[in-house]
N, C-alpha and C positions, 0 to 999 in steps of 0.2 A: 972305583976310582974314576972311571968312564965316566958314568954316572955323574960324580960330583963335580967335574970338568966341564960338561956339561950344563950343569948350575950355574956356574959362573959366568961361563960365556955368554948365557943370557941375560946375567944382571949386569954385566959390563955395557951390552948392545941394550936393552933396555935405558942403562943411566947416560948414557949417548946421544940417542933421541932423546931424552928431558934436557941435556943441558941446552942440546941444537935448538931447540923449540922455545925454551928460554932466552936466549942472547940474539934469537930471531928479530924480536918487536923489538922496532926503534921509538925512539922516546918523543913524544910532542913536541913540537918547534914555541918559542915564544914569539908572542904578538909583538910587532915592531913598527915603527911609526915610517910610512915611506920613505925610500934613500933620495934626498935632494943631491946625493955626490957626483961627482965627476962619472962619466960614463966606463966602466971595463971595457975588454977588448972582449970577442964574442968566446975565446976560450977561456975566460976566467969564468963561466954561467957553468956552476955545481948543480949539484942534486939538491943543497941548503938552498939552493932559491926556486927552486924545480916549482911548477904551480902544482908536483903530483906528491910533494912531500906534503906528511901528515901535520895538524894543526890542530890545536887544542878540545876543536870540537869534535874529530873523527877525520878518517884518511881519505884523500882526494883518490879518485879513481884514474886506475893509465887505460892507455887504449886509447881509441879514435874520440877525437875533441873536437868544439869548434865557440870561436871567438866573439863577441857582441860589445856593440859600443853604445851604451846607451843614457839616456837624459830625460828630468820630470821636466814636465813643462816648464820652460825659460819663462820668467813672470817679468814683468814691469809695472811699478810701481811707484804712487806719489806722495811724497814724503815730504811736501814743501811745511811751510809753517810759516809764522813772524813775517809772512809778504814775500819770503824767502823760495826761490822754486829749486824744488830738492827734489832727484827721483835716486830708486834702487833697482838692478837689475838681478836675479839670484838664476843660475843656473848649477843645477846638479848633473855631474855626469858619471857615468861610471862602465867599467869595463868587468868582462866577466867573462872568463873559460869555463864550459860547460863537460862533461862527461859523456858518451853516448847515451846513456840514461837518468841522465839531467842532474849530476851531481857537479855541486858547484867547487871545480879544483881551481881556480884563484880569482880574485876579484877586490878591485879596487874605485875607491869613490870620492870624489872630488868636488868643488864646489865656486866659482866663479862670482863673488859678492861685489858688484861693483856698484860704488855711490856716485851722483853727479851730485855738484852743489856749487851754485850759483850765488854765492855769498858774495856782496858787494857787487855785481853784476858780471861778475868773469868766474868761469869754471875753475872749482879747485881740485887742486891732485892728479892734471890733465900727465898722460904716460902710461907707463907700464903700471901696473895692479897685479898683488901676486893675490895668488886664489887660497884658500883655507888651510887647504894643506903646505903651502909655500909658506905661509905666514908663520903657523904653527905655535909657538909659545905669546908670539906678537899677539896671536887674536885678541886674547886677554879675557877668554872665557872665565880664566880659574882667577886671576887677579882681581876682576870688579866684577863678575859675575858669580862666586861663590863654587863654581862648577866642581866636579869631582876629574875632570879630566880634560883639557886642552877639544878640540872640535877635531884636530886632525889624530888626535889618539886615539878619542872613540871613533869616529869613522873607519878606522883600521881597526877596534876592537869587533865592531859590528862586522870585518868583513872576515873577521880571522872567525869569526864564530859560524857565520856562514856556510865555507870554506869547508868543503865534504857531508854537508847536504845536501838533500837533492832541492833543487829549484821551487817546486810545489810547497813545500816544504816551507821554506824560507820565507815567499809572500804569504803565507797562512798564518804568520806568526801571529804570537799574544802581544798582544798593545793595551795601552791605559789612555783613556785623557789625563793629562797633569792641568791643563788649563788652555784657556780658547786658541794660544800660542801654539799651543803644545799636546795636537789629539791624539798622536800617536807611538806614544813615549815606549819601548821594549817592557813586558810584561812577563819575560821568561826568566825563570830562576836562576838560570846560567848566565845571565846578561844582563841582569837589573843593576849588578852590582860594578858594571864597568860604563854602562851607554843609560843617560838620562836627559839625552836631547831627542828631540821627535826624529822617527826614521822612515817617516811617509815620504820623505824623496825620497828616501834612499830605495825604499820598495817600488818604486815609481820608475827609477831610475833602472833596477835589474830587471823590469819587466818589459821594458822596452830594450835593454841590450840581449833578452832571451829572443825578443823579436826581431831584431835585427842582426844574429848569431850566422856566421860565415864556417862554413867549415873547413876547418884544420890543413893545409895539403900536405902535413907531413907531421909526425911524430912533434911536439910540442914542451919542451922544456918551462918555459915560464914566459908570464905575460907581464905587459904593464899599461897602464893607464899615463899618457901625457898631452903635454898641451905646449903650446908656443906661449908666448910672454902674450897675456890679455893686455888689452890696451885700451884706454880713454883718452878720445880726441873730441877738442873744443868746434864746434860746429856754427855754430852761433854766427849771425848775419842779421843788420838789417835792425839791431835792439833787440832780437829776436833769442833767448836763452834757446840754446841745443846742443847737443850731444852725439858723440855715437861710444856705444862698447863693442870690441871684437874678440871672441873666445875663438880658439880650434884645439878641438882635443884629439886625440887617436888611442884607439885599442890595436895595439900590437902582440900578435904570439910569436914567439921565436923558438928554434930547435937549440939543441947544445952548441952548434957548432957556428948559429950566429944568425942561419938563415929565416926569414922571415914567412912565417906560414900562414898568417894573418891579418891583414889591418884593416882598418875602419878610419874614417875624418868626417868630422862634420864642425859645423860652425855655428856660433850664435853672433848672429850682428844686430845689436839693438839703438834704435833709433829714438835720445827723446827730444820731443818739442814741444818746448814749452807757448805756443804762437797762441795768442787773444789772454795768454795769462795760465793756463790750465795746461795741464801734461796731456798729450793726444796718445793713444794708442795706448790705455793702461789696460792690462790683462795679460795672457801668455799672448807671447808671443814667438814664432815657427825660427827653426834654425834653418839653414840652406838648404839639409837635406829631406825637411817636409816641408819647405817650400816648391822643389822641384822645381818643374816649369814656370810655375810663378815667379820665382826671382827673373824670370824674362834678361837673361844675359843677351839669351839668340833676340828675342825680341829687338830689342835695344840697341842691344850692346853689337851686334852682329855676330854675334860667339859662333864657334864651331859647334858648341854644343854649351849645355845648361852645364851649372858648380857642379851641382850633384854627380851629373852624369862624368866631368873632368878629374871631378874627386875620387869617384869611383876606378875611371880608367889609371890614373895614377898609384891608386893604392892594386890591383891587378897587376901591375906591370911590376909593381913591387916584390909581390908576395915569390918565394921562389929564388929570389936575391940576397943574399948575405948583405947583414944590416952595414957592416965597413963600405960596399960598394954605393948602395942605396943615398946614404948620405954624403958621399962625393960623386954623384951625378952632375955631370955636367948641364947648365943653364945658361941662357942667353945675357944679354944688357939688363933685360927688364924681369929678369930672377924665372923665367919660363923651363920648362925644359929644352936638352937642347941634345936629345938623346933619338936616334936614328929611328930608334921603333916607337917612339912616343910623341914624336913633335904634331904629328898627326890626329891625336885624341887630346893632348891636352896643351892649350896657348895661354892658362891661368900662370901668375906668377905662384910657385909651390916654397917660396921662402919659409913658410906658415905651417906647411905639411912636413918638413924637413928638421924641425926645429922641435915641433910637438913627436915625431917621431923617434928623436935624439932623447926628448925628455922622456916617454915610454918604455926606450932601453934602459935608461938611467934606473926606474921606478920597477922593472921588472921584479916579478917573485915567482 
């Protein structure tokens, strides 16, 4: 009887551990096309947005993280025609939380396409410009372009497949030429079947936000990618066709409970001028934060200090702050800070940083 008592007890503890070990693994998240909504408050951030929740292509890693903001070369470009002077600006940006052993648990990608055009000799569409992912169905990839999927859905396909490999990994990928447009089309079996537009920003894009990766100071819940409202302003003087475009994006990591453990800003300010007939400065061209010294603020301007360096000290002063407080920081007349430990390092108006910050909560995953 002993004996057979026995037996049981250990098929009971046995089928125990199997069902534990089975109802253990949680199930893949679906790929979702970024939240443009209204911002939550920082206790509504679950574990379904966590950048450590699993993703269809394999589970992000927990543990010590750190954050990067990063962008392919800002291009300019000229597009005139018919006597007509037409330029485009394209900048990609993209954010990405890394693993301590370079696994990539969230990451997001964006894209800044702004046209100037000079029709009739006054700039059209002079204001706000929403970027690729803002647009979204509007782009109109799939209605005149044939496409299998919107520009901001494979972007987020591309980033959901990413999303728990490791980094190496990731720029190694299989690519095709489809055509001179288009050399580096996704050539991976998992992937061909969602993303059939070129991803050489996009790789361009994570390899520079791997290089410019900030580390974590706290336990990290989920990140996002945002930006302030880009804007096209008419420049123009003198008969003289010109332009400027103004991107700022930020990579923010946040913990559960709001605070900010991360951020990055940079900016792309692109200048065109169309002066003797011909667009000047066509090629990449540098955002503020590898312009550094060059943008000559101090030079100039008499700055306390260069962008980069006020950018910097802005986003430090940040990190460590719960995102509620962060965004009602108090500012002067001229949109400055106006904050007792900060008036000192930074005298730039941070309207720009406040606003792409606001959007990065929004867009968190």
């Amino acid at each position: 009887m002993k004996k057979r008592i026995a037996i049981l007890l250990a098929i009971v503890i046995v089928a125990s551990f199997t069902l534990a070990a089975c109802g253990g693994s949680p199930s893949p998240s679906t790929p979702t096309s970024p939240s443009t909504s209204s911002s939550p408050s920082p206790s509504e951030s679950t574990a379904a947005s966590a950048s450590v929740a699993p993703t269809d292509s394999g589970t992000a890693v927990a543990g010590k993280t750190s954050t990067g903001l990063g962008h392919a070369p800002v291009t300019l470009s000229d597009k005139s025609a018919d006597g007509v002077s037409k330029s485009q600006v394209n900048g990609y940006f993209c954010s990405a939380t890394f693993a301590e052993d370079g696994t990539i648990n969230s990451m997001t990608i964006d894209c800044a396409q702004v046209n100037s055009d000079f029709t009739g000799g006054a700039l059209v569409g002079a204001g706000d410009v929403k970027t690729k992912n803002e647009q979204g169905a509007d782009y109109n990839m799939v209605k005149f372009g044939g496409a299998i999927a919107e520009w901001n859905v494979q972007a987020e396909s591309f980033c959901q497949w990413a999303t728990g490999k490791k980094y190496e990994d990731v720029i190694a990928m299989k690519t095709k030429a489809k055509d001179d447009e288009h050399p580096s089309v996704p050539d991976e079996a998992d992937l061909t079947s969602k993303v059939t537009i070129d991803v050489g920003h996009f790789i361009e894009a994570l390899k520079n936000a791997y290089a410019n990766k900030k580390d974590d100071s706290a336990e990290t819940a989920a990140s996002g990618l945002g930006n302030a409202p880009v804007t096209l302003t008419d420049k123009s003087a003198d008969g003289v066709s010109k332009s400027q475009v103004n991107a700022y994006f930020a990579a923010v990591s946040f913990a559960a409970d709001g605070t900010i453990t991360a951020m990055s800003i940079d900016s792309a300010q692109v200048n065109t001028d169309f002066t003797g007939g011909a667009l000047a400065g066509v090629g990449d061209v540098k955002t503020k934060n590898e312009l550094g010294a060059d943008y000559n603020m101090v030079k100039y301007g008499g700055a306390i200090a260069e962008w980069n360096v006020q950018a910097e000290s802005f986003c430090q002063w940040a990190v460590g702050k719960k995102y509620d407080d962060v965004i009602k920081m108090k500012t002067n007349t001229e949109g400055a800070p106006d904050e007792a430990d900060l008036t000192s390092k930074v005298t730039i108006g941070v309207g720009e940083f406040l606003a792409a910050l606001q959007d990065a909560y929004a867009n968190k995953k």
